[in-house]
C-alpha positions, 0 to 999 in steps of 0.5 A: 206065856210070851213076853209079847207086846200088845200090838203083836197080840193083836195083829195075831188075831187080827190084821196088821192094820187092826186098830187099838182101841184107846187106852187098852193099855190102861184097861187092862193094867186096871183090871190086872189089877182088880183081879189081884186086890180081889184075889188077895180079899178072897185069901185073907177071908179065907185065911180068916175064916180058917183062922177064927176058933168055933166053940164047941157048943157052936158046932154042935149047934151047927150039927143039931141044926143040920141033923134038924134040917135033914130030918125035915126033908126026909119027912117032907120026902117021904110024906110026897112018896106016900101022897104020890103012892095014893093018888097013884092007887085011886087012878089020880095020878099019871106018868107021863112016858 
């Protein structure tokens, strides 16, 4: 990236009588700004996050309730497949094609 002022930013895009708008300058400092004091939270959540131990009886609980959750949905699923296969019998149930 160049080293380019803002005023040759500008007339880049737009004529060389452009206005610049008010404190653009300023704006844009702060939001530079924002944005690295919010990258930096972002890195220290993460870096705590992957620094915090977990038990192992908290994993297995995280595995159980995953392995919960997914049994659910594969009943849910196939109870959908087994009402959708009798409507589909009995003349109830149409595609759309």
């Amino acid at each position: 990236m160049h080293n380019d002022t803002l005023e040759t930013l500008l007339s880049r895009h737009y004529d060389d009588q452009a206005p610049v708008p008010e404190a653009l300058e300023q704006q844009l400092t702060a939001s530079v700004q924002r944005k690295a004091k919010e990258l930096q939270q972002q890195q220290l959540f993460a870096t705590h996050i992957r620094e915090q131990r977990v038990s192992r009886r908290r994993v297995i609980q995280l595995v159980a309730l995953s392995s919960a959750g997914l049994g659910l949905l594969s009943a849910g699923v196939s109870a959908a497949h087994s009402l959708m296969d009798g409507q589909e019998h009995s003349g109830h149930y149409a595609l759309n094609h």
